[in-house]
C-alpha positions, -999 to +999 in steps of 0.1 A: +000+000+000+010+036-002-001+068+011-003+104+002-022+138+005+005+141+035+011+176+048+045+178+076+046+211+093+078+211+113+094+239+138+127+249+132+159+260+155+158+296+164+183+311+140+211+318+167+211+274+164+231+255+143+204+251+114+221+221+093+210+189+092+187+195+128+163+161+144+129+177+150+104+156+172+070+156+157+035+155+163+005+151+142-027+181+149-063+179+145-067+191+111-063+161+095-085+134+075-085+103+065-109+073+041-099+040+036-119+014+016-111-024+013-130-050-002-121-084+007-139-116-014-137-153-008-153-174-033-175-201-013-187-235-021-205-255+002-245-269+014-267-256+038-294-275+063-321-267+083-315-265+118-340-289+131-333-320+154-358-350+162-345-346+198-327-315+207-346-289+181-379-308+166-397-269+159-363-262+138-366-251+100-360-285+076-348-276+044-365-301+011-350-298-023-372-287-059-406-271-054-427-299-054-428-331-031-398-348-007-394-351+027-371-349+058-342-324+062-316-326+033-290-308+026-288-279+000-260-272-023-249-232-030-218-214-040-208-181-041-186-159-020-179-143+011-175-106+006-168-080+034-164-043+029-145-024+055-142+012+059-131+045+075-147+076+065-130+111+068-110+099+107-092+124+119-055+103+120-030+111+148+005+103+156+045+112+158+075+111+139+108+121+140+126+137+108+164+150+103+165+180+071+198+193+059+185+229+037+222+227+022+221+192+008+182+188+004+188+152+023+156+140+042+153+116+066+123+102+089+123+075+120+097+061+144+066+077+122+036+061+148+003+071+122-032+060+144-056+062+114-085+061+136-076+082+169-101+064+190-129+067+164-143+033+146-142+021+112-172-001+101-172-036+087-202-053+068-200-090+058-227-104+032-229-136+013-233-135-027-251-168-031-257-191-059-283-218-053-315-239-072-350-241-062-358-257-025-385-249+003-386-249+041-408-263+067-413-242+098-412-218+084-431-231+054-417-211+026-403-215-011-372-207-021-372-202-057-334-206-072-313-174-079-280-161-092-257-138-071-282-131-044-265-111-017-279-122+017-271-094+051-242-120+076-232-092+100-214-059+108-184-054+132-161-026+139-125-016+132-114-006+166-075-002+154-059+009+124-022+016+125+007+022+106+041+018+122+075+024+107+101-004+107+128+012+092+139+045+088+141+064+050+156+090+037+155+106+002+171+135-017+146+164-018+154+181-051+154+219-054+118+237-066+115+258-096+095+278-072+116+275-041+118+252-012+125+213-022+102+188-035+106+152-026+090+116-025+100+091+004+089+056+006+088+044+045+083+008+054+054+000+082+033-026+098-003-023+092-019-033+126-057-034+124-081-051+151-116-055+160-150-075+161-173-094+136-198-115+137-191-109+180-153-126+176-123-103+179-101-104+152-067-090+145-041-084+118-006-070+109+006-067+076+039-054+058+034-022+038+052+008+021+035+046+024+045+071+000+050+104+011+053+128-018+053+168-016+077+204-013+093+216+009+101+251+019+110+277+048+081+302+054+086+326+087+112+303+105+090+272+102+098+242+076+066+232+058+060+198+046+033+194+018+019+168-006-008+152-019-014+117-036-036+086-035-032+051-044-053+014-045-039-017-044-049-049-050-039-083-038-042-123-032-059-134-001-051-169+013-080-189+017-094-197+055-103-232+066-132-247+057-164-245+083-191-266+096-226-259+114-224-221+109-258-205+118-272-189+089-307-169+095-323-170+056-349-141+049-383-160+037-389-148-001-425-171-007-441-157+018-420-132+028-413-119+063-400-150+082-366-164+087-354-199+081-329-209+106-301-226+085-265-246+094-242-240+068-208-262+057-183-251+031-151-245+018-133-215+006-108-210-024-081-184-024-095-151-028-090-112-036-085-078-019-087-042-032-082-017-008-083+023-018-064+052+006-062+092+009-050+110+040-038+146+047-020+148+080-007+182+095+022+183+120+042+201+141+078+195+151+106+208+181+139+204+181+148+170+198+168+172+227+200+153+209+222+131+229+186+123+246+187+087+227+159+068+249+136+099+252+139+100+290+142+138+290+181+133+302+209+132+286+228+104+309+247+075+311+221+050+297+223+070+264+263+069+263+257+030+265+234+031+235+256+053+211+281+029+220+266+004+206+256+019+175+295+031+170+303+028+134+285+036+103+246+044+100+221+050+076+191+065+078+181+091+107+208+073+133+198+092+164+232+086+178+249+105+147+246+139+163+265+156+138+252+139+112+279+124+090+263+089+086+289+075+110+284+075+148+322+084+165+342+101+192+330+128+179+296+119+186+306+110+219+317+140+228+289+159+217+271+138+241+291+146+267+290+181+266+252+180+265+252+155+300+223+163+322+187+173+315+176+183+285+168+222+285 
């Protein structure tokens, strides 16, 4: 997946500070918005019986095959496919991130980007099963069932409680000068996609591997560095196929009469199916300078972060927090920086 319509809005040194190549800590504001859409079907092949029982459930529904004639409780054969839709409609997404700009070499770099798509809001989730099935009728309720193509019956809703996107590693890019001033730039950064929540009354939850694009310009405007961009994407992709299911309640809307419910159990087995998913998001945020030498975020610059840039000594990619002077290589040099800023941060 990627993502785009991403505005950064970032605070910068005063200009007495050394203004090269600076780590700003970052957090995301109010104003905003994000929609996601995904589409998620599983083809579907299986039979369906009523739910009645000589002994435990004689009043259940029995299901007869054809429209005329038979007996007992048999089962019916149906295929189709599982579809469920789940979205999030204009969330307000929320978050931190922490970038490292150099205005003389145009050189970008972001780390520990934490995006909460949903902020405490909910997404929605709504299952339904596109059927496939020939003629049968019910007793209790006594009703016919005339066959159809692609019928698509109501299964459930849930909600999407959690929808996150979590950086693994950190990127950089080479933001390239603007015709109109300031930089423009596109930087791919690798997440987790961490989503949870209910359906059909189960909890349910999922991470998956992903990459959001961040495209946009850059420029200085009064003392502040301002992040813009805008894009959108869709993806699609494969989805494995679940294991096959037995005795699944399935509550069938009468159509001859209409207006009762035949209780169903439902079997089947699913192939391997499809996802497409669509994304927008414009985020809005708002950076300090990070209190450097302070490598565990405790607010102190102490002894447990001169253990930590020891053991990142050497070279570095990326935003390397321990690189405080920023030449892609953590040293003595960086050590003594450290050193001299011992204590709390100001």
């Amino acid at each position: 997946m990627r993502v785009g319509h991403m505005i950064l809005l970032l605070g910068l040194l005063p200009a007495t500070a050394r203004a090269q190549d600076m780590v700003w800590s970052c957090l995301l504001d109010d104003s905003g918005s994000c929609s996601q859409s995904t589409r998620v079907d599983l083809p579907l092949a299986g039979t369906w019986i009523g739910d009645y029982d000589a002994t435990t459930n004689p009043a259940g529904t029995r299901t007869i095959p054809g429209l005329f004639g038979g007996s007992g409780n048999n089962a019916i054969p149906f295929s189709g496919l599982v579809r469920t839709d789940a979205v999030i409609s204009d969330a307000v997404p929320a978050g931190s991130f922490t970038a490292r700009f150099d205005p003389a070499s145009g050189r970008l770099r972001m780390a520990e980007l934490d995006l909460d798509l949903l902020d405490g809001r909910t997404g929605t989730l709504t299952t339904n099963l596109v059927i496939t099935f020939g003629s049968f009728r019910t007793i209790s309720p006594n009703s016919t069932f005339f066959g159809v193509s692609n019928l698509s019956v109501p299964y459930g809703d849930g909600t999407l409680t959690t929808a996150r996107a979590v950086q693994t590693l950190d990127a950089q890019t080479q933001a390239t000068v603007a015709a109109e001033g300031g930089w423009n730039f596109t930087l791919d950064v690798p997440v987790n996609l961490l989503a949870a929540g209910q359906t059909q009354g189960m909890p349910f939850e999922s991470t998956s591997v992903a990459l959001l694009r961040l495209q946009g310009h850059l420029a200085m405007v009064d003392g502040q560095l301002v992040l813009t961009g805008s894009s959108q994407d869709s993806q699609q992709a494969p989805v494995p196929a679940p294991p096959p299911f037995t005795g699944v309640p399935l509550a069938l809307p009468t159509v001859l009469p209409p207006g009762s419910t035949a209780n169903l159990l439902m079997s089947g087995t699913f192939s391997d199916g499809t996802q497409a998913s669509t994304f927008s998001a414009t985020v809005r945020g708002v950076g300090d300078p990070a209190c450097e030498g302070d490598l565990d975020g405790s607010g102190t610059c102490d002894a447990a972060d001169i253990g930590s840039l020891l053991t990142a000594f050497g070279d570095c990619s990326g935003l390397c927090r321990a690189d405080l002077d920023g030449d892609d290589a953590v040293t003595a040099a960086d050590l003594g920086a450290l050193l001299v800023r011992f204590g709390p941060c100001p």
